[in-house]
N, CA, C and O atoms as a Tinker XYZ file with bonds, in Angstrom:
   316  protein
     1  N     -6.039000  -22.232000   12.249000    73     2
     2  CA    -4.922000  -21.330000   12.389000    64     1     3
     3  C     -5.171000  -20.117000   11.500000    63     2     4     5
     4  O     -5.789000  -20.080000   10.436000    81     3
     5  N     -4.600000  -19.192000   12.118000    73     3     6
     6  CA    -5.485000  -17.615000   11.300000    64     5     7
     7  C     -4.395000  -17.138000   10.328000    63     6     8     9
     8  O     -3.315000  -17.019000   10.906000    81     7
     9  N     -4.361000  -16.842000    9.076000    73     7    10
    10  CA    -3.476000  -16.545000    8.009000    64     9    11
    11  C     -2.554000  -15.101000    8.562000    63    10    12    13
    12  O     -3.191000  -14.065000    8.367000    81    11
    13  N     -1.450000  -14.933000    9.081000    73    11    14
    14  CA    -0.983000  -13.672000    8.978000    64    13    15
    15  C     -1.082000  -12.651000    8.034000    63    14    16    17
    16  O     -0.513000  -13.012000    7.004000    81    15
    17  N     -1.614000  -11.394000    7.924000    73    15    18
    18  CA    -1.143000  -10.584000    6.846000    64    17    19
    19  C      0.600000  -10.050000    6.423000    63    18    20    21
    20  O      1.559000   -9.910000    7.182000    81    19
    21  N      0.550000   -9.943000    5.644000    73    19    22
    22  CA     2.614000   -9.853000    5.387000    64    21    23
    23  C      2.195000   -8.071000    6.115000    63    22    24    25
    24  O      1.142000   -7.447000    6.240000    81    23
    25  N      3.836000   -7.739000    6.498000    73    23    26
    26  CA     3.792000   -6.460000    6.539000    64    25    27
    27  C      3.933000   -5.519000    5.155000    63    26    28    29
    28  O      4.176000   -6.096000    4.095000    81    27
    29  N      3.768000   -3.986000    5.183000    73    27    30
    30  CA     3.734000   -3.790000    3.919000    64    29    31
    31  C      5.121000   -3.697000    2.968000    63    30    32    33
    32  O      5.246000   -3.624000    1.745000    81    31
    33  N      5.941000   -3.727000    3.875000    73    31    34
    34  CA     7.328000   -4.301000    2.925000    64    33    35
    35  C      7.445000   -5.246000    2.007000    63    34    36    37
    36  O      7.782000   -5.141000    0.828000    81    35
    37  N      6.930000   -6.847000    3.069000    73    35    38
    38  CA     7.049000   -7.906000    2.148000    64    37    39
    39  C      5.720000   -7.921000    1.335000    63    38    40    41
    40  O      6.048000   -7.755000    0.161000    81    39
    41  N      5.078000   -7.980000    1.381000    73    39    42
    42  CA     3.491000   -7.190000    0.793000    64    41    43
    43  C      3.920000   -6.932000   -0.456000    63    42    44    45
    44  O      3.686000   -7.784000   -1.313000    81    43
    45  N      4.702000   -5.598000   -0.863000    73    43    46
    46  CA     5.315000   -5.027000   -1.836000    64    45    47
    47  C      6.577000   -5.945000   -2.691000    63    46    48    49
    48  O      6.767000   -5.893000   -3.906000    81    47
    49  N      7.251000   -6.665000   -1.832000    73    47    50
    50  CA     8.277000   -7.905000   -2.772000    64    49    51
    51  C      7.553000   -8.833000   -3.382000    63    50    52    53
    52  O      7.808000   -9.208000   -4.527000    81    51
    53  N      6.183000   -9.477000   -2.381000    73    51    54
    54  CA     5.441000  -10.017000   -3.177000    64    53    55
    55  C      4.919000  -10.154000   -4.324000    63    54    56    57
    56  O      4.942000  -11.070000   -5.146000    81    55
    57  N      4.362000   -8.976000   -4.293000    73    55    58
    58  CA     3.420000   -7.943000   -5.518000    64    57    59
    59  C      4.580000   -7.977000   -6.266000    63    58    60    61
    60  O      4.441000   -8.907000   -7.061000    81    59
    61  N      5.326000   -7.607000   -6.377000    73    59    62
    62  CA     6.670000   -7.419000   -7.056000    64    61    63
    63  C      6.770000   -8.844000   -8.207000    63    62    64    65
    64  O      6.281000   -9.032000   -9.321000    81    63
    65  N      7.294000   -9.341000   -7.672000    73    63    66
    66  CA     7.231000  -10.898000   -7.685000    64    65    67
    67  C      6.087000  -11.609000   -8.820000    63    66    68    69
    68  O      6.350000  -12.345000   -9.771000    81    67
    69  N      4.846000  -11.147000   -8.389000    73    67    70
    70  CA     3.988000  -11.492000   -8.846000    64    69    71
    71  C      3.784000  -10.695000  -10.044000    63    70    72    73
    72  O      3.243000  -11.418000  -10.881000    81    71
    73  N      3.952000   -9.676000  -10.436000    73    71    74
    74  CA     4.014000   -8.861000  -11.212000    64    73    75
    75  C      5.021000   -9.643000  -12.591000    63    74    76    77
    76  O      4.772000   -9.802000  -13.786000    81    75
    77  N      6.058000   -9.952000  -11.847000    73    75    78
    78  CA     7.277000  -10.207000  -12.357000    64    77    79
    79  C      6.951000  -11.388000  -13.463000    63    78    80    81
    80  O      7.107000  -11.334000  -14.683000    81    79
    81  N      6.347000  -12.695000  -12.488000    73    79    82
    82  CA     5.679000  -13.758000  -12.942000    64    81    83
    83  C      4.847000  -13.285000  -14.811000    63    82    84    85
    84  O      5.163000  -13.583000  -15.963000    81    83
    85  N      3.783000  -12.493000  -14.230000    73    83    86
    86  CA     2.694000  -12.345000  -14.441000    64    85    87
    87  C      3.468000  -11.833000  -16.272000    63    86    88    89
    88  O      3.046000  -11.953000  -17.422000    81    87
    89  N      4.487000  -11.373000  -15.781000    73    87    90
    90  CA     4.987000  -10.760000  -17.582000    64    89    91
    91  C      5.844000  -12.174000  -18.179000    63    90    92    93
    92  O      6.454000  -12.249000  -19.246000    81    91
    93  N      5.735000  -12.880000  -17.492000    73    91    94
    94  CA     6.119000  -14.137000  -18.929000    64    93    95
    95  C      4.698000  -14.347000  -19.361000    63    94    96    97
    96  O      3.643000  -14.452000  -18.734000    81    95
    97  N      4.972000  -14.371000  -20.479000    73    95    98
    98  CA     3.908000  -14.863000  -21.554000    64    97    99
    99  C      3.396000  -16.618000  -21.766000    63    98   100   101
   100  O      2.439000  -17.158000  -22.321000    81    99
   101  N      4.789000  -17.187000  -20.880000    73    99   102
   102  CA     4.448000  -18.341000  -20.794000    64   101   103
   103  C      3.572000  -18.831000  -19.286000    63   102   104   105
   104  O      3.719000  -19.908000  -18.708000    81   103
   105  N      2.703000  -17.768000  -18.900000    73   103   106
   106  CA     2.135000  -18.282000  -17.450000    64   105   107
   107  C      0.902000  -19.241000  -18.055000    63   106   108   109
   108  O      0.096000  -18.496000  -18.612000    81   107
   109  N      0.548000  -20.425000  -18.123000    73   107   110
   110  CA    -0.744000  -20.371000  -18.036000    64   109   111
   111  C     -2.067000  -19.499000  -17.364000    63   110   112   113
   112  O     -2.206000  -18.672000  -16.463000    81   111
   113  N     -2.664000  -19.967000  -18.033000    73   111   114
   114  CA    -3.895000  -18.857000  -17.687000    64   113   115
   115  C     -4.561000  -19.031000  -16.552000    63   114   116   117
   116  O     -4.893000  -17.938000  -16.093000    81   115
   117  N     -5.023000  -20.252000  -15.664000    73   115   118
   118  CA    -5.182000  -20.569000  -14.797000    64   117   119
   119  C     -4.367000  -20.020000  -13.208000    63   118   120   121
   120  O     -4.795000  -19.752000  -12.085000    81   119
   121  N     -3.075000  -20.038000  -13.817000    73   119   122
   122  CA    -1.938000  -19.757000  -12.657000    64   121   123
   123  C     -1.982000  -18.345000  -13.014000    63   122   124   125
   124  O     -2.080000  -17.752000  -11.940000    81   123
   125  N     -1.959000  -17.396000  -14.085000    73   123   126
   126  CA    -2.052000  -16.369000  -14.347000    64   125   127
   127  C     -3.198000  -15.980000  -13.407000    63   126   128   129
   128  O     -3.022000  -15.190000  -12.479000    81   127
   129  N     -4.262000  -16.501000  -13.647000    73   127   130
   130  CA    -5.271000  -15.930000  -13.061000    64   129   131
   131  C     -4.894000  -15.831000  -11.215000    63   130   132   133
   132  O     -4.708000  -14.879000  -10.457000    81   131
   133  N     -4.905000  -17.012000  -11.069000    73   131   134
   134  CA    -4.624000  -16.821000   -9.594000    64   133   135
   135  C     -3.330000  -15.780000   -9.017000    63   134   136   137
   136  O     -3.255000  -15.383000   -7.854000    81   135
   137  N     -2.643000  -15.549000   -9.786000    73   135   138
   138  CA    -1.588000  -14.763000   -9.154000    64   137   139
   139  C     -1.884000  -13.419000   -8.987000    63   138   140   141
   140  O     -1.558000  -12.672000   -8.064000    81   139
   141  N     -2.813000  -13.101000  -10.398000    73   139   142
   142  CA    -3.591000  -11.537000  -10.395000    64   141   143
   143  C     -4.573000  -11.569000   -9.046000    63   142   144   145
   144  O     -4.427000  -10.654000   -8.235000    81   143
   145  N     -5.269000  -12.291000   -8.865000    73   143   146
   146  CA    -6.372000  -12.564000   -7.728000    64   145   147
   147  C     -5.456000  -11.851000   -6.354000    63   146   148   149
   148  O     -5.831000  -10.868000   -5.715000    81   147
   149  N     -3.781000  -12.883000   -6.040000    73   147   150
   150  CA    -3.466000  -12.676000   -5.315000    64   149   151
   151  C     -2.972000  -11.417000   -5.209000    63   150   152   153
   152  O     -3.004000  -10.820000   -4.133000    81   151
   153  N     -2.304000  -10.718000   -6.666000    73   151   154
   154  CA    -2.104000   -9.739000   -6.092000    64   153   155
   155  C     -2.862000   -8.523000   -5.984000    63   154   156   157
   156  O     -2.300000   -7.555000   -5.472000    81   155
   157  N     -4.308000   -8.397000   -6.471000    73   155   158
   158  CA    -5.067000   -7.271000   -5.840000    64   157   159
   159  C     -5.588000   -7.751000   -4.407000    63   158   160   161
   160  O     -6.087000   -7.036000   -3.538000    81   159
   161  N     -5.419000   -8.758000   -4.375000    73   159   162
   162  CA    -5.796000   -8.924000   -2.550000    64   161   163
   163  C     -4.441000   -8.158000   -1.786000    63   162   164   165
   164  O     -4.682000   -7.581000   -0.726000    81   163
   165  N     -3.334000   -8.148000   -2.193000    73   163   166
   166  CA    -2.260000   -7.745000   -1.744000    64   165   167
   167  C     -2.018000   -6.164000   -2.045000    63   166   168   169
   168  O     -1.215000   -5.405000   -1.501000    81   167
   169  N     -2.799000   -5.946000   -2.903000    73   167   170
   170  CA    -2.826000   -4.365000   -3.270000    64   169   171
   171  C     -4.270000   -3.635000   -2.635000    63   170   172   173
   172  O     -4.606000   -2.517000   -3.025000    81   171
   173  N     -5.003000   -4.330000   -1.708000    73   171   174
   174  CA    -6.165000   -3.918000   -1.241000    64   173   175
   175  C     -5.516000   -3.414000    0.572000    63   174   176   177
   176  O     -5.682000   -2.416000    1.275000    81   175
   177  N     -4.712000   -4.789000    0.749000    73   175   178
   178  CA    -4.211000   -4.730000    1.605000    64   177   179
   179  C     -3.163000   -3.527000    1.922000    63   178   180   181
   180  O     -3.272000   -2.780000    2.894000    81   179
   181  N     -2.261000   -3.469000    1.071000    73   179   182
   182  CA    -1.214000   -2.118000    1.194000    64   181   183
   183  C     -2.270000   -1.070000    0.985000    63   182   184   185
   184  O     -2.120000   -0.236000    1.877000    81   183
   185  N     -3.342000   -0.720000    0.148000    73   183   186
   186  CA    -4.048000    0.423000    0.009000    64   185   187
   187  C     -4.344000    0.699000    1.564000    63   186   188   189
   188  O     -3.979000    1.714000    2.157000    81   187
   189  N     -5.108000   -0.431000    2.164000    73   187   190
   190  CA    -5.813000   -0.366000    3.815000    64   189   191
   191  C     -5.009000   -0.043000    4.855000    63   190   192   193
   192  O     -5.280000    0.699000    5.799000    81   191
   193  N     -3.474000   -0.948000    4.525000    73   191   194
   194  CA    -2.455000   -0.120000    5.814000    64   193   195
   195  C     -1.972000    1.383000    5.618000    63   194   196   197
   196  O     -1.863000    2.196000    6.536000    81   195
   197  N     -1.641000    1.674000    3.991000    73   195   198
   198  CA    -1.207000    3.111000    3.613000    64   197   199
   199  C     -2.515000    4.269000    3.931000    63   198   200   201
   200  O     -2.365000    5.457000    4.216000    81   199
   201  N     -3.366000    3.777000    3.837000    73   199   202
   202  CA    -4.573000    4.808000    4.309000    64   201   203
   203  C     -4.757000    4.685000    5.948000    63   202   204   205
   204  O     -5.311000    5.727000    6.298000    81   203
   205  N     -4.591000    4.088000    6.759000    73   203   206
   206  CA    -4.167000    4.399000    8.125000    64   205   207
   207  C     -3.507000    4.957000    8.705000    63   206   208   209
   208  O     -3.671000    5.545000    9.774000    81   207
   209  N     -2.565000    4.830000    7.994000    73   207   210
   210  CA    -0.966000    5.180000    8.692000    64   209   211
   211  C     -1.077000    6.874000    8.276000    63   210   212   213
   212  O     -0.861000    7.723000    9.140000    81   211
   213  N     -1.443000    7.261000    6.836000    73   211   214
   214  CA    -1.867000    8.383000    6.655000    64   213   215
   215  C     -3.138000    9.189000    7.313000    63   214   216   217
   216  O     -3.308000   10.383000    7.066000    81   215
   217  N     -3.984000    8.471000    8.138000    73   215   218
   218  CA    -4.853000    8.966000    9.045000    64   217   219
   219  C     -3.985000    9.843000   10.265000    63   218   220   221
   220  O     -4.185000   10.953000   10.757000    81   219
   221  N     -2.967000    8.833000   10.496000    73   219   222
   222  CA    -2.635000    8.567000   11.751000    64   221   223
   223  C     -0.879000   10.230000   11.566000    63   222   224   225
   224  O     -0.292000   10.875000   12.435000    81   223
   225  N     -0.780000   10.211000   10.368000    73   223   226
   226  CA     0.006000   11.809000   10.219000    64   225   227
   227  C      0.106000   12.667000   10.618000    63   226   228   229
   228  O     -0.901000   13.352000   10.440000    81   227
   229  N      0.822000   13.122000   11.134000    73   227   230
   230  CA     0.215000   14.378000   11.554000    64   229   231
   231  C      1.403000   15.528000   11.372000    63   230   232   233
   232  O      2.425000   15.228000   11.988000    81   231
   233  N      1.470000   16.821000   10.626000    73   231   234
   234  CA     2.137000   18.073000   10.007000    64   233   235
   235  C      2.666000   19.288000   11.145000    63   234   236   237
   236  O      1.949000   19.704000   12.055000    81   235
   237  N      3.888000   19.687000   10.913000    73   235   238
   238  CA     4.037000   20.650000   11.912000    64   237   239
   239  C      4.003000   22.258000   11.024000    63   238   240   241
   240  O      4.964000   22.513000   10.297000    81   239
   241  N      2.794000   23.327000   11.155000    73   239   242
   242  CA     2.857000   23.894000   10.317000    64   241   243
   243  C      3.018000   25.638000   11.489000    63   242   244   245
   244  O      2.428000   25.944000   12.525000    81   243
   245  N      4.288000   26.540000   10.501000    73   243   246
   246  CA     4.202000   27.556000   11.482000    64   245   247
   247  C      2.693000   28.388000   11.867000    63   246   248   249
   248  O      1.725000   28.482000   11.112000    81   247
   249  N      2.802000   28.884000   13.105000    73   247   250
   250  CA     1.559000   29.488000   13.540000    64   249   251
   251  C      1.882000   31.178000   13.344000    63   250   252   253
   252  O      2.991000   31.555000   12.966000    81   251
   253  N      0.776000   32.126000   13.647000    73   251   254
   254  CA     0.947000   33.613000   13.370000    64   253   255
   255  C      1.829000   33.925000   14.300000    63   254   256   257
   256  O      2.332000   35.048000   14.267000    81   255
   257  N      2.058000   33.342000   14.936000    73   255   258
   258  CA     3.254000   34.138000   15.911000    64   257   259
   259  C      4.335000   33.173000   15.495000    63   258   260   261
   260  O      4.927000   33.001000   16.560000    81   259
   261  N      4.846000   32.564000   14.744000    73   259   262
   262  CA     5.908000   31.856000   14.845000    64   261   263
   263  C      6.172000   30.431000   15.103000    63   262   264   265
   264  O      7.003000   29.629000   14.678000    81   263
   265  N      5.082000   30.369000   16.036000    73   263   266
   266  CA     5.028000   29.069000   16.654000    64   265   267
   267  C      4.935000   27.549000   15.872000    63   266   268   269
   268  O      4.493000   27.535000   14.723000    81   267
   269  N      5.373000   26.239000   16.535000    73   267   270
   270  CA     5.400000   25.317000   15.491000    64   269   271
   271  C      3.764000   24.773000   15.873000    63   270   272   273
   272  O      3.911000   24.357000   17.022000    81   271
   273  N      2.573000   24.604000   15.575000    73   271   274
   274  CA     1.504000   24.188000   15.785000    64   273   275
   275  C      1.635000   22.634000   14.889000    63   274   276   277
   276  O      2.209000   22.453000   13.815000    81   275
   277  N      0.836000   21.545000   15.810000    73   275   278
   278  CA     0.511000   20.243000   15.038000    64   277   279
   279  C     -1.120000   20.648000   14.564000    63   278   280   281
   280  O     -1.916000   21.504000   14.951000    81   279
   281  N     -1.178000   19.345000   13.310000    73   279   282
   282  CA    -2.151000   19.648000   12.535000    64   281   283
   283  C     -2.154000   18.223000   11.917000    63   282   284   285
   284  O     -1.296000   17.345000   12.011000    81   283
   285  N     -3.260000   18.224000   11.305000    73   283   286
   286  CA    -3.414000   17.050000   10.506000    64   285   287
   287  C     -3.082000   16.893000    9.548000    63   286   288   289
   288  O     -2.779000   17.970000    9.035000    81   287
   289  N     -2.881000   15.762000    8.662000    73   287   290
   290  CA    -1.817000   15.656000    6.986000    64   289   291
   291  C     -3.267000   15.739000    6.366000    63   290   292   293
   292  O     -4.116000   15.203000    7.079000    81   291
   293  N     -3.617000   16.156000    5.489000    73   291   294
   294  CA    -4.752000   16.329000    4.352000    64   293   295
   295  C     -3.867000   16.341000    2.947000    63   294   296   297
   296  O     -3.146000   17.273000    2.593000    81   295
   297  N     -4.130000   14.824000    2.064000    73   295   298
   298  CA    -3.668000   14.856000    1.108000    64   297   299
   299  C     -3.838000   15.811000   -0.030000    63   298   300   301
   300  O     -4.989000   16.243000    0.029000    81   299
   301  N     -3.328000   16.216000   -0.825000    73   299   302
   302  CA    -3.360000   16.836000   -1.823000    64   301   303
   303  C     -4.542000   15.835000   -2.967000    63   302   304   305
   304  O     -4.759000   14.645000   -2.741000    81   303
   305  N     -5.131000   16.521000   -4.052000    73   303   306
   306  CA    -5.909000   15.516000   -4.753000    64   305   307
   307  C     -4.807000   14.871000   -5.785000    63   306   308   309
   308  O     -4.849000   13.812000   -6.412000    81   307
   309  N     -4.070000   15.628000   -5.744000    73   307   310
   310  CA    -3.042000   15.197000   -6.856000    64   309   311
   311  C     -2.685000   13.186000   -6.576000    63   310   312   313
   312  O     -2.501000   12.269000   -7.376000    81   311
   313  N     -2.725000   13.242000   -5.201000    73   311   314
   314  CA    -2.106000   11.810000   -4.381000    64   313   315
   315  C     -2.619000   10.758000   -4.329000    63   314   316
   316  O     -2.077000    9.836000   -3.719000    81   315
């Protein structure tokens, strides 16, 4: 049976979550470890859908005559 990926909502409660965990001081280190594991797998994952979806952008920018022309989103480096 094939593992679903979460969408990036629950993705993000996860991470959340895990984060959350991860600041008691009482985690063992073992379970500590695995939760960090899980959540850069979960932060590889939101990186991979957020960089698609930003492929997939697209900007309405005015043209010399006025006009609304489409165009592509090109991030800023700041982002």
């Amino acid at each position: 049976m094939k593992k679903e990926t979460p969408d990036f909502e629950s993705a993000l409660k996860k991470l959340e979550a895990i984060v959350q965990k991860l600041e008691n001081p009482e985690v063992p280190l073992q379970e500590g470890f695995a939760l960090y594991e899980e959540g850069m797998k979960l932060t590889g994952q939101m990186k991979k859908e957020l960089n698609d979806i930003e492929k997939k952008v697209k900007i309405l920018q005015k043209g010399a005559k006025g006009d609304l022309q489409e165009a592509d989103f090109e991030p800023s480096e700041n982002d």
